[in-house]
C-alpha positions as CSV (number, residue, x, y, z in Angstrom):
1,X,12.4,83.4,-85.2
2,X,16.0,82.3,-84.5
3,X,18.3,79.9,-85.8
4,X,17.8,77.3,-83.5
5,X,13.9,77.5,-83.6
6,X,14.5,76.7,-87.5
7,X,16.8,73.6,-87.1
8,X,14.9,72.3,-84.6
9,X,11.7,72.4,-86.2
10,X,13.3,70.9,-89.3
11,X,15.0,68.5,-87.7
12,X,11.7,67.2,-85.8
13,X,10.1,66.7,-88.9
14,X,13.0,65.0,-90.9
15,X,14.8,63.0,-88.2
16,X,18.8,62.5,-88.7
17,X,18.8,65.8,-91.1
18,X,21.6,68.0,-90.7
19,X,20.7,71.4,-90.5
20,X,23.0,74.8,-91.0
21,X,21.0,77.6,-91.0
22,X,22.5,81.3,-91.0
23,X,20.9,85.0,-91.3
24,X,18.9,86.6,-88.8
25,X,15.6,88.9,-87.8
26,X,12.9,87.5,-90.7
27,X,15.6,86.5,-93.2
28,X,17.5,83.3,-93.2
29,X,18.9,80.4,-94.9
30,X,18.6,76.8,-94.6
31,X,20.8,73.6,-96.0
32,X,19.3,70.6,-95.6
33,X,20.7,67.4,-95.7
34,X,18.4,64.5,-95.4
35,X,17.7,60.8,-96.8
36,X,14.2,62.3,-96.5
37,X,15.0,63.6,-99.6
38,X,16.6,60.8,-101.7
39,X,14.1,60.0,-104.8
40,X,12.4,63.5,-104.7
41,X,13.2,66.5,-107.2
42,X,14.2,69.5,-106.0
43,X,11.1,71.2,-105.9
44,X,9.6,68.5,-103.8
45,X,12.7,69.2,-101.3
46,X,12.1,72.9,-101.2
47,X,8.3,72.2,-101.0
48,X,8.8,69.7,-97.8
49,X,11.3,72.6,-96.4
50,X,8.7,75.2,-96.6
51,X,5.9,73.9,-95.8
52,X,7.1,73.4,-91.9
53,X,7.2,77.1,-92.2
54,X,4.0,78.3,-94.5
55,X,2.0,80.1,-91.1
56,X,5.3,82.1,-90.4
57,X,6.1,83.0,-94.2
58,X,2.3,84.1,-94.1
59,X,1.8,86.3,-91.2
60,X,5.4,87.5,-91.9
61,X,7.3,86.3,-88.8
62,X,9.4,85.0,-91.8
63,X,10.2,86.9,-94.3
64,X,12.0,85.2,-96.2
65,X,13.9,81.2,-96.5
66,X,16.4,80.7,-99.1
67,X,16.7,77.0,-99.2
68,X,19.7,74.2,-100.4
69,X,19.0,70.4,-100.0
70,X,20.7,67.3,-100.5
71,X,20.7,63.6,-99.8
72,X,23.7,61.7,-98.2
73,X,25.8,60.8,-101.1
């Protein structure tokens, strides 16, 4: 996977999120900032994150996806 193929795919799922990602290969790292997220813990946020990604982390075209959300404020 690459970078871009990571915000986009986040970023189709939670419109208006801003996504920096960073790493490379099977390893990366995502922050996520989303109204998506406003009212949710952060497990829920990390749950939402990863589950757009659950067939990669399986099969092991991901390795692995250290993840940081937030809302707006």
């Amino acid at each position: 996977m690459s970078p871009e193929v990571i915000r986009e795919r986040i970023q189709a799922q939670l419109p208006g999120a801003q996504v920096v990602t960073s790493g490379e290969d099977c390893n990366f790292a995502v922050e996520v900032t989303s109204e998506h997220f406003e009212g949710k813990k952060p497990i829920e946020r990390h749950r939402l994150v990863n589950e757009l990604f659950k067939d990669e982390l399986a099969d092991g075209r991901l390795h692995a996806l250290s993840i940081k959300t937030a809302t707006p404020e």
